[in-house]
C-alpha positions in Angstrom: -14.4 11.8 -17.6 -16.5 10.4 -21.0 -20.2 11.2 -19.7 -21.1 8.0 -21.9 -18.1 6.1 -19.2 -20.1 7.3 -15.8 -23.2 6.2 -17.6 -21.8 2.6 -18.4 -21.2 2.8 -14.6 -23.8 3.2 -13.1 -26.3 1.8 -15.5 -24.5 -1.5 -15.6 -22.5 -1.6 -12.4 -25.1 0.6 -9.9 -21.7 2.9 -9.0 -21.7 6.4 -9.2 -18.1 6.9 -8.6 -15.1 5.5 -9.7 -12.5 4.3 -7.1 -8.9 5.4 -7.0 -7.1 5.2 -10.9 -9.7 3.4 -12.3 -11.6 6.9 -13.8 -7.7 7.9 -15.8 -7.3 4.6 -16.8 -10.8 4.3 -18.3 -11.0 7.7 -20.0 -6.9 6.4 -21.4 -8.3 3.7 -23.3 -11.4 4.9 -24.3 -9.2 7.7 -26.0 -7.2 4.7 -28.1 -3.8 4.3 -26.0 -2.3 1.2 -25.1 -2.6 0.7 -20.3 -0.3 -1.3 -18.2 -2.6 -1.5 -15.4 -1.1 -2.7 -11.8 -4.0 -3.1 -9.3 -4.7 -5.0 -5.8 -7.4 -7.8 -5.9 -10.6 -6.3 -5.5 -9.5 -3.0 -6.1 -12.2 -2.8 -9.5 -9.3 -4.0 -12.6 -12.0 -5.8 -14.4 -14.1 -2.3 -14.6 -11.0 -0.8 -16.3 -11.3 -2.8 -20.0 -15.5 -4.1 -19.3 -16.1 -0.2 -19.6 -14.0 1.2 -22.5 -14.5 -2.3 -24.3 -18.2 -1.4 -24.2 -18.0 2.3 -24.6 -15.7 1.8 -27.8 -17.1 0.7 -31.3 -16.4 -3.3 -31.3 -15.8 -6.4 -29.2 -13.5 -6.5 -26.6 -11.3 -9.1 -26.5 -10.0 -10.8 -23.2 -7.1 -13.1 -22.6 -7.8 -15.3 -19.2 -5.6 -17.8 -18.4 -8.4 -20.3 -16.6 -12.2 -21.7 -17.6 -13.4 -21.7 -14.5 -12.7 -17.7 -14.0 -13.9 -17.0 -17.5 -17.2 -18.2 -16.8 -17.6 -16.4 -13.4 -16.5 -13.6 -14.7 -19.1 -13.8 -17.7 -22.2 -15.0 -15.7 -21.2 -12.2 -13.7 -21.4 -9.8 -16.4 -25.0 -11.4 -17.8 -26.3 -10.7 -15.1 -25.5 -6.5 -15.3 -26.9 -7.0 -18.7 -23.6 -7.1 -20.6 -23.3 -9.4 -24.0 -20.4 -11.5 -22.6 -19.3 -15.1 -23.8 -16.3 -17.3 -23.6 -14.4 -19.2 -26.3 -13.0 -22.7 -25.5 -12.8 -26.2 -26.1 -15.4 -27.3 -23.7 -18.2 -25.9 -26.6 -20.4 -28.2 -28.0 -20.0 -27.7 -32.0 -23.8 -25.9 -32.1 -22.9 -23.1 -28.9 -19.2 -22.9 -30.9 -21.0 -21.7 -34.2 -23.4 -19.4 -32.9 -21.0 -17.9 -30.7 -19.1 -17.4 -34.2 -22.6 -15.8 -35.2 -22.8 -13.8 -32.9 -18.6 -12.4 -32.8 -19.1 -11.6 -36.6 -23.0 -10.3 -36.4 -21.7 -7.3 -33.6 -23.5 -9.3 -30.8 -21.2 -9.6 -28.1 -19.4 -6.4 -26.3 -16.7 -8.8 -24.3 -15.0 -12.4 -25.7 -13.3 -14.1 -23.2 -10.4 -16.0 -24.4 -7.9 -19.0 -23.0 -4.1 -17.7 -24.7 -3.8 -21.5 -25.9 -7.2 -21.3 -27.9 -6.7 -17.4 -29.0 -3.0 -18.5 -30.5 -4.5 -21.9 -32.7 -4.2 -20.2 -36.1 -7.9 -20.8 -37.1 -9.0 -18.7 -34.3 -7.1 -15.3 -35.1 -7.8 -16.2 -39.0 -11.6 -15.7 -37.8 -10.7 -12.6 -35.6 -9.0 -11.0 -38.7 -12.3 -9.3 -39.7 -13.5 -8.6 -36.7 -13.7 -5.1 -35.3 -12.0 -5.0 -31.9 -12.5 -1.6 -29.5 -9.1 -3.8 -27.1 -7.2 -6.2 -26.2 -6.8 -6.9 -22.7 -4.6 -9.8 -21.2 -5.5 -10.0 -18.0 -3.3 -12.1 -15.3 -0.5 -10.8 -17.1 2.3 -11.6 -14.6 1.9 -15.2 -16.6 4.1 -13.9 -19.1 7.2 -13.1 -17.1 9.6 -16.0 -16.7 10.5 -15.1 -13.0 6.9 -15.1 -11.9 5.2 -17.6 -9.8 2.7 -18.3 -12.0 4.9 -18.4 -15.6 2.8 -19.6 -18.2 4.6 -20.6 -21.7 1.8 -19.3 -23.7 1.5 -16.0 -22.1 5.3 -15.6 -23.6 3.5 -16.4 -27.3 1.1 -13.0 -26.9 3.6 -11.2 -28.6 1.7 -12.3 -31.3 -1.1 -11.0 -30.8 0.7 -7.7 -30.6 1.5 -7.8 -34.1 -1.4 -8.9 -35.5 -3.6 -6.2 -33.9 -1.1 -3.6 -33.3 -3.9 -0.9 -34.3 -6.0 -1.8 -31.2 -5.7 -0.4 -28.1 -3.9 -3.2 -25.5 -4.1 -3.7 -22.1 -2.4 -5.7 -19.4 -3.6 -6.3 -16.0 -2.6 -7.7 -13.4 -2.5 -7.9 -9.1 1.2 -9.1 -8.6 4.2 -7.9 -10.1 7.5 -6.8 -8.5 9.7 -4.4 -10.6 11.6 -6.9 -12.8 8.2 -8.5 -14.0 6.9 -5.2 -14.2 9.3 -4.4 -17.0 9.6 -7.5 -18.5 5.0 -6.9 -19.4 5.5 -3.4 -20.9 8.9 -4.9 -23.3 7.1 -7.9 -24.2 3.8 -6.3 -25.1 5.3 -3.5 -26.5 3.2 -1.1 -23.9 5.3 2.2 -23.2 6.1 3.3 -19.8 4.0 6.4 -19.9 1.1 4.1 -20.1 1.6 2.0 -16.8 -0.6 2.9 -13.8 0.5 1.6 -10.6 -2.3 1.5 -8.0 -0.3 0.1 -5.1 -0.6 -2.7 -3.1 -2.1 -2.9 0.0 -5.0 -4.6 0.8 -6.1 -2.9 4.4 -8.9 -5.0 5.1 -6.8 -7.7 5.1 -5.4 -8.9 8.5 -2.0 -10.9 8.1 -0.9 -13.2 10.7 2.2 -15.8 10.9 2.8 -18.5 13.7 5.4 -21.0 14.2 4.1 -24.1 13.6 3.1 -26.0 17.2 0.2 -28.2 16.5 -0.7 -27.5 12.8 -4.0 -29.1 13.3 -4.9 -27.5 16.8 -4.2 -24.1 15.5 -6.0 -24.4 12.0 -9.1 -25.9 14.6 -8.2 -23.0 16.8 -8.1 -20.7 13.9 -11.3 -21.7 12.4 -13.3 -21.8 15.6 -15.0 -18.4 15.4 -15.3 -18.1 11.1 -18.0 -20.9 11.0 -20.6 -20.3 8.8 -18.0 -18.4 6.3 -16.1 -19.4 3.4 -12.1 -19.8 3.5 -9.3 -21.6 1.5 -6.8 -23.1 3.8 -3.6 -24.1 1.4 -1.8 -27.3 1.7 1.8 -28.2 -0.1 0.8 -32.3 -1.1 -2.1 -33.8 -2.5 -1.9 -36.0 0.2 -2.5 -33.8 3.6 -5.2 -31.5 1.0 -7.3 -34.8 0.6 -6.3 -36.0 4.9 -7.0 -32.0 6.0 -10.3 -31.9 4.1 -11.7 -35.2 5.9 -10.4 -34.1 9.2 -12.4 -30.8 9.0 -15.6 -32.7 7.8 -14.6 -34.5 11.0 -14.8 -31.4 13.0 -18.3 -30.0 11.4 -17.3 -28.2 8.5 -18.3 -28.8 5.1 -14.6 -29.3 4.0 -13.6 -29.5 0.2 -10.3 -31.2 -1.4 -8.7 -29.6 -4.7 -5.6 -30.8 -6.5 -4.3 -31.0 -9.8 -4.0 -35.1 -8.9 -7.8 -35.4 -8.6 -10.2 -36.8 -11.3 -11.4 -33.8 -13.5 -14.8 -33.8 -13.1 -14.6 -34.1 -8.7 -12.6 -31.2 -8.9 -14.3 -29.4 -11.2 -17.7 -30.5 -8.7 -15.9 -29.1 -5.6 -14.9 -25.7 -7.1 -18.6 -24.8 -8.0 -19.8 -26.3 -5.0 -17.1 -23.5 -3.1 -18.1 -20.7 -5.3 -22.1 -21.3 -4.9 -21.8 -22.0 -1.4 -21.8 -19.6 1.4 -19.9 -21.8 4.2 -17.2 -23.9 2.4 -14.1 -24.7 3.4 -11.8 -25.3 0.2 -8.3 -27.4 1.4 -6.4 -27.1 -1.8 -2.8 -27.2 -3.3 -1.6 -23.9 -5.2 -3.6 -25.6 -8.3 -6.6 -23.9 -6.6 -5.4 -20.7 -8.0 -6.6 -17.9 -10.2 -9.7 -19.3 -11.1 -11.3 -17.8 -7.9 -13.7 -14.8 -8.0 -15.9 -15.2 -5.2 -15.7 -12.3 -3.7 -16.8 -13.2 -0.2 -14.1 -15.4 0.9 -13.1 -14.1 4.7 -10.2 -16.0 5.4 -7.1 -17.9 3.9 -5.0 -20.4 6.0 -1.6 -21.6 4.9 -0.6 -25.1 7.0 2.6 -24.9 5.1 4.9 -22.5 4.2 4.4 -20.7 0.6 6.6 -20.5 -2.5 7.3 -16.8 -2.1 6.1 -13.4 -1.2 4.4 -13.1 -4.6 2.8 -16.7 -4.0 1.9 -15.3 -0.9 0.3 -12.4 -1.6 -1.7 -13.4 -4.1 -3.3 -16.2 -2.8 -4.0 -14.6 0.5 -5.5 -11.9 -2.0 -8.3 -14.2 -2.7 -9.5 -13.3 0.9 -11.9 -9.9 1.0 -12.6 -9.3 -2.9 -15.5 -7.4 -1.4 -13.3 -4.9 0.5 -14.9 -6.4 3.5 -12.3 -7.1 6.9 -10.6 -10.9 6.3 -8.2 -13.2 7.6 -5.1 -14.7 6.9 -2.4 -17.0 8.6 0.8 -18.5 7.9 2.0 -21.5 10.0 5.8 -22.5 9.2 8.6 -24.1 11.2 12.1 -25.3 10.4 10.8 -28.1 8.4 9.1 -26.3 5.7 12.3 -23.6 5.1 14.2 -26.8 4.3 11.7 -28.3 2.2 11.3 -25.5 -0.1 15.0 -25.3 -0.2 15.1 -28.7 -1.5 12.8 -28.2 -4.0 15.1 -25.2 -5.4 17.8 -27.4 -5.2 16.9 -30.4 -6.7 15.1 -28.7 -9.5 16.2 -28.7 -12.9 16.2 -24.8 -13.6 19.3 -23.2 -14.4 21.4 -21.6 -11.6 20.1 -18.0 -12.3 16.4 -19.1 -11.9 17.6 -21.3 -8.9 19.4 -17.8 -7.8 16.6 -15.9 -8.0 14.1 -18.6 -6.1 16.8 -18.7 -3.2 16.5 -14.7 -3.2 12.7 -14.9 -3.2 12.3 -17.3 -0.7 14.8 -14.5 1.7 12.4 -12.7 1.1 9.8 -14.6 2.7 11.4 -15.7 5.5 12.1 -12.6 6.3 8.3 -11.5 6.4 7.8 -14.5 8.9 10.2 -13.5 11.0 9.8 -9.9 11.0 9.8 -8.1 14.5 8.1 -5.4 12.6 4.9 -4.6 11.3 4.2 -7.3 8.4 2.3 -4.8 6.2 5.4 -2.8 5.5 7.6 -5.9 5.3 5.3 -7.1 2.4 4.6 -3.8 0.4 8.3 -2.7 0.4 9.0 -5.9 -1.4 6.9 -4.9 -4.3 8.6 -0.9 -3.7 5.7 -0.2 -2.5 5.2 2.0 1.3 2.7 1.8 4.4 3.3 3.2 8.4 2.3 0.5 10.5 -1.2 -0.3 9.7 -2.5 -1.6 12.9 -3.9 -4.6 11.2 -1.5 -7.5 11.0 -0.1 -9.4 14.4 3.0 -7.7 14.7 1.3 -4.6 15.4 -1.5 -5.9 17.4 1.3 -7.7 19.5 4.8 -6.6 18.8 7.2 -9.6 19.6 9.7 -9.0 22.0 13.4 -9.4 21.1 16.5 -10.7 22.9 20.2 -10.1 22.7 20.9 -13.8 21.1 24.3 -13.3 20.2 25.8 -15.7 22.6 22.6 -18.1 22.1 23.5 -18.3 18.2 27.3 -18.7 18.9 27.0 -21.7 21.0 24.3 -23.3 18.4 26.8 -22.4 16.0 29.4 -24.3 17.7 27.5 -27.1 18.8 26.5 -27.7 14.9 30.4 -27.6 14.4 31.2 -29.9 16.8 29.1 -32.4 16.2 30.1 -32.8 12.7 27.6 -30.6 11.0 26.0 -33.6 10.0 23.4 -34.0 12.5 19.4 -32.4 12.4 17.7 -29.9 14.9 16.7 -32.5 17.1 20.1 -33.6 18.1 21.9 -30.5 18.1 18.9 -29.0 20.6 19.7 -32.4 23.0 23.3 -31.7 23.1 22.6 -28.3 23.8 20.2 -29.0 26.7 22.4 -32.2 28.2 20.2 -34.6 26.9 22.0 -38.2 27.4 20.5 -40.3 24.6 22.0 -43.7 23.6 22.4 -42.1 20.2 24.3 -39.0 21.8 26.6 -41.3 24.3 27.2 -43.9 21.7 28.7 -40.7 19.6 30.7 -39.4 22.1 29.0 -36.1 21.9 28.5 -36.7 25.8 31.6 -35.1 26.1 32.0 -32.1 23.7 32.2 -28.7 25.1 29.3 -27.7 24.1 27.5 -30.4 25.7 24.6 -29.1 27.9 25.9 -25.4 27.5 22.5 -23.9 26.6 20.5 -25.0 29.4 19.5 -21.6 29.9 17.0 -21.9 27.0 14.1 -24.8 26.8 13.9 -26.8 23.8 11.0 -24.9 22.1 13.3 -21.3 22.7 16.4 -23.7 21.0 14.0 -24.6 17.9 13.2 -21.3 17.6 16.8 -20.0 17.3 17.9 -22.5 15.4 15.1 -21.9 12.7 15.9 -18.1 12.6 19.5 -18.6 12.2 18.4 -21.0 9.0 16.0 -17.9 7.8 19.2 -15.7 8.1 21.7 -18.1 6.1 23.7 -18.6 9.1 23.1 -22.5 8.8 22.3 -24.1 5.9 20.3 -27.8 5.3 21.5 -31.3 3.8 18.1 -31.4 1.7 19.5 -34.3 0.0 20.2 -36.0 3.3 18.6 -36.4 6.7 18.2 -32.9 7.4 21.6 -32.3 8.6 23.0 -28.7 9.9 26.0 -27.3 8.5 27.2 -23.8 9.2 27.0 -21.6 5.7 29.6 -18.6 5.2 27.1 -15.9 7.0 27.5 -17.7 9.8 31.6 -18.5 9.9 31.6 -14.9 9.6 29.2 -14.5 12.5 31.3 -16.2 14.5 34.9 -14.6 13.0 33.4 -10.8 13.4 30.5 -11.7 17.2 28.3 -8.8 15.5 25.1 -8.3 18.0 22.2 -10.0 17.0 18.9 -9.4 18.3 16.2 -12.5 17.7 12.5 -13.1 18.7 11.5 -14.5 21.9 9.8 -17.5 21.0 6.2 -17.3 21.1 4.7 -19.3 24.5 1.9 -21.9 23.2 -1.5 -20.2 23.6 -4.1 -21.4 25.7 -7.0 -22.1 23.3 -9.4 -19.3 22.9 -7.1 -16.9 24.3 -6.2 -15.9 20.7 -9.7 -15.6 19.5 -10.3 -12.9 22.6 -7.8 -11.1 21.1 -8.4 -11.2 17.8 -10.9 -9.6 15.6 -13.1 -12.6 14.2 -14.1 -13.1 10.8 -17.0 -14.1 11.6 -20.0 -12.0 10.5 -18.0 -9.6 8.8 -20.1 -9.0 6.4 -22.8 -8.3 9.3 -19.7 -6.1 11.0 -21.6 -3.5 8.2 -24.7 -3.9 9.1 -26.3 -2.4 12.4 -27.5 -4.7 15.2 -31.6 -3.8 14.3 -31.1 -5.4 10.5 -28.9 -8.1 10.9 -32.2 -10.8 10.5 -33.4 -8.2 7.2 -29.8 -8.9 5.8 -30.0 -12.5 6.5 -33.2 -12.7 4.7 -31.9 -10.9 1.9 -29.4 -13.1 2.0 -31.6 -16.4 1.9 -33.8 -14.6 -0.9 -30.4 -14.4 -3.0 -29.6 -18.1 -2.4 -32.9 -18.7 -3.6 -32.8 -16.9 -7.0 -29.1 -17.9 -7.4 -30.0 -21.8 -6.7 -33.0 -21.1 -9.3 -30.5 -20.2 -12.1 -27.8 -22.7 -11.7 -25.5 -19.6 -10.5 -22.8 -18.4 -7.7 -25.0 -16.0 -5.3 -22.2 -13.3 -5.7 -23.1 -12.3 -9.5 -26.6 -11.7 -8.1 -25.3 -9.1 -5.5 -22.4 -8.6 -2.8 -23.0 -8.9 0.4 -21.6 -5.6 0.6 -24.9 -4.2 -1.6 -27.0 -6.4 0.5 -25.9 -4.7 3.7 -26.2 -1.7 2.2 -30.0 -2.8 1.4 -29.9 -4.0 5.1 -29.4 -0.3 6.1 -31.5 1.5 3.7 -34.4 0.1 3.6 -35.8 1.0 -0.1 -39.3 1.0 -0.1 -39.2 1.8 -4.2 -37.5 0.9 -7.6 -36.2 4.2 -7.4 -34.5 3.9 -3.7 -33.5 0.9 -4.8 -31.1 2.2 -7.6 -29.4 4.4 -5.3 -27.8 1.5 -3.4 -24.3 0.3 -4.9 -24.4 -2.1 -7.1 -27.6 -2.2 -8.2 -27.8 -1.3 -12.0 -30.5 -1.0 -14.2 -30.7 -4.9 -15.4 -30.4 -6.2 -11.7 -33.2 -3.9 -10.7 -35.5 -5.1 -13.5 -34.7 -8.7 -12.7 -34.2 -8.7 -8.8 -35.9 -5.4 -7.5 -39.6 -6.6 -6.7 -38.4 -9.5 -4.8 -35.9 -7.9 -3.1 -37.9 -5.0 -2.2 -40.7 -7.5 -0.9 -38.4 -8.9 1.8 -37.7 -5.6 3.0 -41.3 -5.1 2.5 -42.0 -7.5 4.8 -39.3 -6.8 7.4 -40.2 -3.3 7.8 
């Protein structure tokens, strides 16, 4: 490892080690070659082009495909003392030409770019003579046309590519299954011998999914013991974000809205107001979405069903940035299987994208309705392995499975019988015997199948029905009212009577029962620190409000909460026992140290 590398370290950074791949990857592009670099949120990507871009002669150059996370990621680094600045439109004309100044004048070690901005041809005219030590596109998953988060002017980096093909290029990114994978290294011309795959799993992560029962009571149940912390709870329409963000503030939390509908500058208020807060609940569509580095966000709710397992896991990966133990649950039902359908369906993408977003969604139904633990469900999908890790709900409770072969062949044939035109409600009432008007009047009084599965309850009937829909056994009218119709897995179900094993259907909880047996997120930063110095870590905690108020800035670029529980514990009584604590480097000790050491001082 470059000694000049493990300096920049733990000068800058206050680390004296480097986690995992990060050390090869480094001491790769410091040496000139071109890194595909595949790492889980939180897992230190950033460290792998800040360092060699300041180790190497030049400016670094950075491709970030949101404002907001440019500029947290560049206060961030002003604070370690790093010459950082960020190129876009919102620049007055005076802070555009002395950034200019300062890009040709050798000033800055890191220029963070928008790709729409770097590819307007007066910009890379001006970059021509400038001397760049990389290139790093970061998000780059953006760029493949299969990805969840396919951005047109990602495709246009290519560009780029040529035009600085002597300079060392990176791509970076958290999420990418094996197609996207090789669809970054063809496009950016990055060979396979440069690609480091870090995994990923992200074990302080707790993953839960429920059927959906009360989506309010169990988001209020949820949230119950994670007061006082911050969380994003994810919403498919503007309209329930903006109703689920005033029925919070309803129940005492200071509850956010965030869609792409809302007027620029409110949304633009609530996300700073979520990053420089230390209690805020965000209630946000997916347009709430990469621009979010605060590293101390303990949980992550989705009320409705996501797009797919890569949607999924990255915005659940927005929970525990700081390697501290966070939260996550999925609530989905029946409801939200056929309304993602729908919008597959109806879209206007051509049959192999509409192929491929059936295939994903598969996928994600068959996370929620694993039996197994949902760890390994979700790290095969990206080829990636785990045993059972202990932390998801599956393995804290494993559901219990019946034989429902017989159950599925008379829903089956109750769906064929009545037509295949009716919804789950109906179908579950002529299972059970129910003897509506509606059910009489249609003569469905007097099928066979009528009031054959009194055996099972309504809620058991809902949840068989919505598993044999997760296994393509029955398939939904999205055009029409929700209809049921039996697909081709499920005539050949009935043709072949294969066994089939399903889950019990969950009983509804009592509430507080789950919170008894679940670890809360509550005070897991404080999980860290020792009983004797939780009010010391508070106070440290207040004293970095304080500074971070003072300078107009999110109290995570001042420290972690991590370093502050490690201050917690410690206990410096001098600059020098100060430095050995992670994550304080040499320009945060200069700036911070005194007062930080004087509320220790004074807790001692």
């Amino acid at each position: 490892m470059s000694p000049s590398a493990l300096e920049i370290l733990k000068t800058v950074y206050g680390y004296d080690a480097f986690r995992g791949p990060q050390a090869r990857i480094v001491e790769h592009v410091i040496g000139g070659n071109n890194a595909f670099v595949l790492m889980p949120t939180g897992g230190g990507k950033s460290l792998c082009y800040q360092i060699p871009a300041i180790a190497r002669p030049g400016m670094g150059l950075v491709v970030s495909p949101l404002l907001a996370l440019m500029a947290d990621q560049v206060a961030a680094l002003r604070q370690a003392g790093v010459r950082a600045a960020a190129l876009n439109s919102d620049l007055a004309g005076d802070e555009r030409s002395a950034l200019w100044r300062d890009v040709r004048g050798g000033g800055l070690d890191l220029l963070y770019v928008a790709p729409e901005t770097l590819l307007r041809p007066d910009v890379l005219e001006r970059l021509d003579g400038v001397k760049l030590s990389l290139v790093a596109i970061d998000e780059a998953h953006c760029l493949s046309q299969w990805g969840h988060d396919f951005r047109p002017s990602y495709r246009q980096l290519d560009a780029v590519v040529a035009r600085f093909a002597g300079t060392p290029r990176m791509a970076l990114t958290a999420t990418a299954d094996e197609p996207t994978r090789q669809e970054i290294l063809t496009h950016l011309a990055i060979a396979g011998s440069d690609a480091f795959i870090a995994g990923f799993d992200r074990p302080n992560i707790r993953y839960a999914v429920e059927e959906k029962d009360n989506p309010r009571a169990q988001l209020k149940d949820f949230l119950k013991r994670r007061r006082g912390e911050s969380g994003i709870v994810y919403c498919l329409s503007k309209r329930k974000t903006e109703e689920t963000a005033a029925w919070l503030c309803d129940q005492g939390y200071d509850a956010l809205a965030y869609h792409a509908g809302m007027d620029k500058t409110a949304r633009e208020a609530n996300q700073t107001r979520f990053q420089r807060g230390e209690a805020v609940v965000m209630v946000a569509t997916i347009a709430f979405g990469m621009g979010i580095d605060k590293p101390d966000v303990r949980f992550v709710v989705h009320v409705d069903l996501p797009g797919s397992i890569e949607a999924y896991y990255q915005e659940t990966g927005r929970a525990g940035r700081d390697g501290l133990p966070a939260d996550t649950l999925m609530l989905y039902g029946s409801g939200d299987i056929a309304l993602r359908s729908r919008f597959i369906e109806e879209s206007d993408a051509p049959d192999q994208r509409k192929r491929m977003e059936r295939q994903k969604l598969d996928a994600l139904l068959g996370l929620a309705e694993t039996a197994h633990c949902r760890r390994q469900v979700l790290l095969s999908y990206f080829g990636d392995h785990s045993e059972p890790c202990g932390n998801c709900d599956t393995c804290a409770e494993p559901p219990k499975l019946f034989d429902g072969t017989i159950a599925a062949q008379k829903a089956l044939s109750c769906i064929y019988r009545t037509g295949e035109r009716f919804g789950q409600a109906y179908v579950v009432d002529v299972l059970l015997g129910v003897g509506s008007d509606r059910i009489v009047q249609a003569g469905h009084d007097r099928i066979s199948t009528f009031g054959i599965g009194a055996e099972h309850d309504s809620r058991t009937w809902r949840a068989i029905l919505r598993q044999l829909v997760a296994l393509r056994f029955v398939d939904v009218d999205f055009a029409g009212h929700g209809g049921l119709s039996i697909a081709p897995a499920g005539r050949d179900f009935l043709r072949d009577k294969p066994k089939l094993m399903l889950r019990v259907a969950s009983a509804p909880r009592a509430r507080g029962d789950k919170d008894r047996r679940e670890r809360s997120a509550r005070g897991a930063a404080q999980a860290a620190v020792a009983d004797a110095d939780r009010d010391l870590f508070q106070a440290l905690r207040q004293k970095r409000m304080e500074i971070a108020r003072a300078q107009n800035l999110p109290p995570y670029v001042i420290f972690h909460d991590k370093t502050l529980a490690e201050l917690a514990a410690a206990k410096p009584s001098s600059r020098a026992e100060m430095a050995e604590v992670a994550g304080v480097g040499e320009t945060k000790l200069d700036r911070y140290g005194p007062a930080f050491l004087a509320v220790i001082e004074e807790h001692r």
